[in-house]
N, C-alpha and C positions, 0 to 999 in steps of 0.2 A: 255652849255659845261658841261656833266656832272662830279662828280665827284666819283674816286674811291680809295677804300682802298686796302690793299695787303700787303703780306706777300711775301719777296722780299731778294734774295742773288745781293748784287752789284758785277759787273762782271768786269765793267771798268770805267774809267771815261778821259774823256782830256778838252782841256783849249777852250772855246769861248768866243771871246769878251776878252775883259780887266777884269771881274770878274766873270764872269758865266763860267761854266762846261755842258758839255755833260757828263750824267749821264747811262752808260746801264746797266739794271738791270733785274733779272729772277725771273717772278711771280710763285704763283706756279699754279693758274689759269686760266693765262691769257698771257702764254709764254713770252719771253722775248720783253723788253719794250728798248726804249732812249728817254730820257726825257730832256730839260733843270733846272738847278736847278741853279735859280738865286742866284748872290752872295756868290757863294759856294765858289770861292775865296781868299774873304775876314774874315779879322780874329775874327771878332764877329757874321761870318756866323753862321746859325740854322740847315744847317750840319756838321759841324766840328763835326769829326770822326764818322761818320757814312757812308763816300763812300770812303772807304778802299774796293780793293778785298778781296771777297769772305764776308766782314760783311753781318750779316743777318738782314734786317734789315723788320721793319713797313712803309710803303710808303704813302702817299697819293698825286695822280695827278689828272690833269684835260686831258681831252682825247680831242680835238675834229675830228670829222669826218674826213678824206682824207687829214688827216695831220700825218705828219711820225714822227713827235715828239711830246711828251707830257708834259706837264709845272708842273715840282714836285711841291707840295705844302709842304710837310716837308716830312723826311726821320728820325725816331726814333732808331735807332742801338738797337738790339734784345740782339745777340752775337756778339763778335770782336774776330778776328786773334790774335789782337793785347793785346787781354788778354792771350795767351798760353805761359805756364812758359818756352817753348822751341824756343828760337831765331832763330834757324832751321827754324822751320814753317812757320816763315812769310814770306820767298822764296818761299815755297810751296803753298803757300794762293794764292799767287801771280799765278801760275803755274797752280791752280785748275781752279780758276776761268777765264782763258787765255783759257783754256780749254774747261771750258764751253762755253765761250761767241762762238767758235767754231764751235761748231757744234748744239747751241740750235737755233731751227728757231723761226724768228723772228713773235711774236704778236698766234704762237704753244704750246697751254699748251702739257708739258707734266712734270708728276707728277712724273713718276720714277727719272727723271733728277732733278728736283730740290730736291728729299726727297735723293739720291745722296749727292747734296754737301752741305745740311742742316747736315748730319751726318757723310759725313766727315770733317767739319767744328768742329762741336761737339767731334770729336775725335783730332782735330790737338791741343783744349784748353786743352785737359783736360792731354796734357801733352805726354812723352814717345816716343818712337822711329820712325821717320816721313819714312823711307824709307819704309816698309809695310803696312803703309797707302797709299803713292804714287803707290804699287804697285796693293794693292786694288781698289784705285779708275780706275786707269787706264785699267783693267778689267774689270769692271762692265761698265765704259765708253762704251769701244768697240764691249762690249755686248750689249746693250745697242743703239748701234749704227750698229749690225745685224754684227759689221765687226770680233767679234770672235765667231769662230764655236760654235754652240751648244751642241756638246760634244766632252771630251777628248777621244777618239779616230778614227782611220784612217780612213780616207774620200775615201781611193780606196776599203783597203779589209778586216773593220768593226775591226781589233785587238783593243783589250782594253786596255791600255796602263796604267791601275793600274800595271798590273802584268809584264812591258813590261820594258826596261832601259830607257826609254825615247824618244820622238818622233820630229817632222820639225814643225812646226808652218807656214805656207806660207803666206808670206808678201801680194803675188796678191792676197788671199782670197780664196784659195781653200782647206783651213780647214788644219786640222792636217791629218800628214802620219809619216806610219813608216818608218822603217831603208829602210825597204824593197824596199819599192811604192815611195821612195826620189827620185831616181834614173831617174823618168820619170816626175819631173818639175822642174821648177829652180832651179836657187843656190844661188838665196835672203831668201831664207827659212833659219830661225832662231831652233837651236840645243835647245831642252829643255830637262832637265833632270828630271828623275820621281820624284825628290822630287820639281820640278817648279811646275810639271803637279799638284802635290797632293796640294801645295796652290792654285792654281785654281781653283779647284772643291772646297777646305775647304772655300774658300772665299764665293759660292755663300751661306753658311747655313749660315755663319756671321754679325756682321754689321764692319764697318769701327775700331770701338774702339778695336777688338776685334783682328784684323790684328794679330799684332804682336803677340799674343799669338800663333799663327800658326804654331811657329818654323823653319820658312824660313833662313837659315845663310845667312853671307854675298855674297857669292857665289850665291844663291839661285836669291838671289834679283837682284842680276846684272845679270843673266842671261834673268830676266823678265822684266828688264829696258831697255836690249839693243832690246829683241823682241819687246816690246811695241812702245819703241820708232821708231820704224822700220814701225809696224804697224798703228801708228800716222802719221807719215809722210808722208808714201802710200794713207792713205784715206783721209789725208787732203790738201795734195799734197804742202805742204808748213811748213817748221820748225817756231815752236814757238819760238819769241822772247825771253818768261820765262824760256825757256829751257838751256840757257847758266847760268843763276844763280842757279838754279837747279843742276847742272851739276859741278857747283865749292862748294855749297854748300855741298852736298852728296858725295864728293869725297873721304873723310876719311872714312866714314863709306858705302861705296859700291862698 
């Protein structure tokens, strides 16, 4: 049964047996993994605070062959949620990685998703305002995941919507339209206004820390919270548990 090391965001965890934990966690190698981590339980366990969502942690398990679970052998917490001076974010961490566990397939590296919520992990520590982070990540997500258009403008008759007031976002997936071209698909299409559209586009030159400096207002962001969330629900066809604490969390400031 060989053994492996990794570099590893915990996504989630729940209770088996009387002490042990199911452990799932996203490599950055080796896509995401569910492991057992004996005794995690218990109070002089050898992970205590290390399988918190979204910590980043050092892993090391045993794999073996046609077996869907892997036996951790220790988990070393890199970064913690649990260090960011803003109480905020630990709903959020919660939220990210809900998110990830999501839509990452299982035992699928893929490198852009985990260097994702390694750096927005890295931005929720080091402090400042969580709702333009949540609004960054959840863009690069659905980019990321093919389900937002590849660029901001209309998908019938090519307008460029820098110069435009703003254009539909369509929940089914058929890209951005303008005022115009609305009129001939549904009416779950989400109204975004050109200062939504210009943090989109400014998001992809960025990283995560950077968010906020974008100048998204309050306005701005709920506009891009209720599309997102609109377009999360469509492609995953099912509302995230994390999203009701998200949602009382962020309530004052969105």
């Amino acid at each position: 049964m060989p053994l492996y090391t990794a570099d590893a965001l915990v996504l989630r965890t729940y209770k088996l047996g009387e002490a042990d934990r199911i452990v799932v966690f996203l490599t950055r190698d080796r896509g995401k993994k569910r492991g057992v981590a004996q005794s995690a339980r218990r109070p002089r366990s050898r992970f205590v605070g290390a399988l918190e969502p979204l910590t980043e942690v050092r892993v090391a398990y045993f794999e073996k062959e046609q077996r869907e679970l892997v036996n951790l052998n220790y988990a070393e917490s890199v970064r913690s949620p649990m260090a960011t001076p803003n109480p905020e974010a630990l709903g959020y961490s919660a939220y990210f990685a809900e998110l990830l566990d999501a839509v990452a397939a299982e035992a699928d590296p893929d490198e852009r998703l985990y260097r994702l919520g390694t750096a927005t992990l890295e931005a929720l520590t080091a402090g400042g305002p969580v709702a333009p982070i949540a609004r960054y990540f959840e863009c690069w997500l659905l980019r990321l995941q093919g389900v937002y258009p590849p660029d901001v403008a209309c998908a019938e008759c090519g307008t460029d919507f820098a110069t435009d007031d703003g254009a539909y976002l369509a929940v089914e997936g058929h890209g951005f339209v303008c005022r115009s071209c609305h009129g001939a698909h549904g009416t779950d299409d989400r109204f975004l206004s050109s200062r939504a559209l210009a943090f989109i586009r400014a998001a992809r030159r960025v990283k995560p820390a950077e968010a906020a400096g974008l100048g998204a207002s309050d306005s701005v962001l709920r506009e891009l919270d209720m599309a997102h969330r609109a377009l999360l629900a469509s492609h995953l066809d099912r509302q995230l548990k994390s999203v009701r604490v998200v949602q009382a969390l962020g309530r004052p400031s969105r």
